[in-house]
C-alpha positions as CSV (number, residue, x, y, z in Angstrom):
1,X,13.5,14.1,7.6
2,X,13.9,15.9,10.3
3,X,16.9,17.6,9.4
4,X,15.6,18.5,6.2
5,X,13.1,20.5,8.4
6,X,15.4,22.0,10.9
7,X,17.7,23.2,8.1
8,X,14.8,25.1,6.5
9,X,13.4,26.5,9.6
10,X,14.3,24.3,13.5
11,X,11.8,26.9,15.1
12,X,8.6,25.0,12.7
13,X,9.8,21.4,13.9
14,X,6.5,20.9,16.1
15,X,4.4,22.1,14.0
16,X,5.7,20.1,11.1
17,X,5.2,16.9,13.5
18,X,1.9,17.9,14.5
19,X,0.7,18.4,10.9
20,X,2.3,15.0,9.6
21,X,1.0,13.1,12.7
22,X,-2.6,14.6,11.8
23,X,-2.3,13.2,8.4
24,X,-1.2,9.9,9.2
25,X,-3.8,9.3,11.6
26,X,-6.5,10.2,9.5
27,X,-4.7,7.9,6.6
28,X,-4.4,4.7,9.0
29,X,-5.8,5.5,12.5
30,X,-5.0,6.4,15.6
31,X,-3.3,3.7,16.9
32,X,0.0,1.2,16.8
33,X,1.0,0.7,12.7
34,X,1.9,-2.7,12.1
35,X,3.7,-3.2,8.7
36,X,7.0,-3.3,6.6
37,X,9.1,-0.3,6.3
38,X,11.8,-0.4,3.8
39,X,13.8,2.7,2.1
40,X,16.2,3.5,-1.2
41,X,19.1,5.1,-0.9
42,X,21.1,6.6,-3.5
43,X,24.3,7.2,-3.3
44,X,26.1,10.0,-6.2
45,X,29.8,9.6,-6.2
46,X,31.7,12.0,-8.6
């Protein structure tokens, strides 16, 4: 994610933390997350 951000605009990284940090504590806490993570990747070969 964080590239996706920088290559948009690196000088808004912070502030792009700072908003997504806000909304994750109000979602789950302040606090240590305990839990599974898992992810999809695709993959597009031509």
């Amino acid at each position: 994610m964080r590239n996706e951000i920088e290559a948009r605009d690196a000088s808004r990284l912070l502030e792009a933390t700072d908003v997504v940090e806000q909304a994750i504590a109000q979602r789950f806490g302040r606090g240590a997350v305990d839990g599974k993570i898992q992810a999809l990747v695709v993959t597009i070969e031509n």
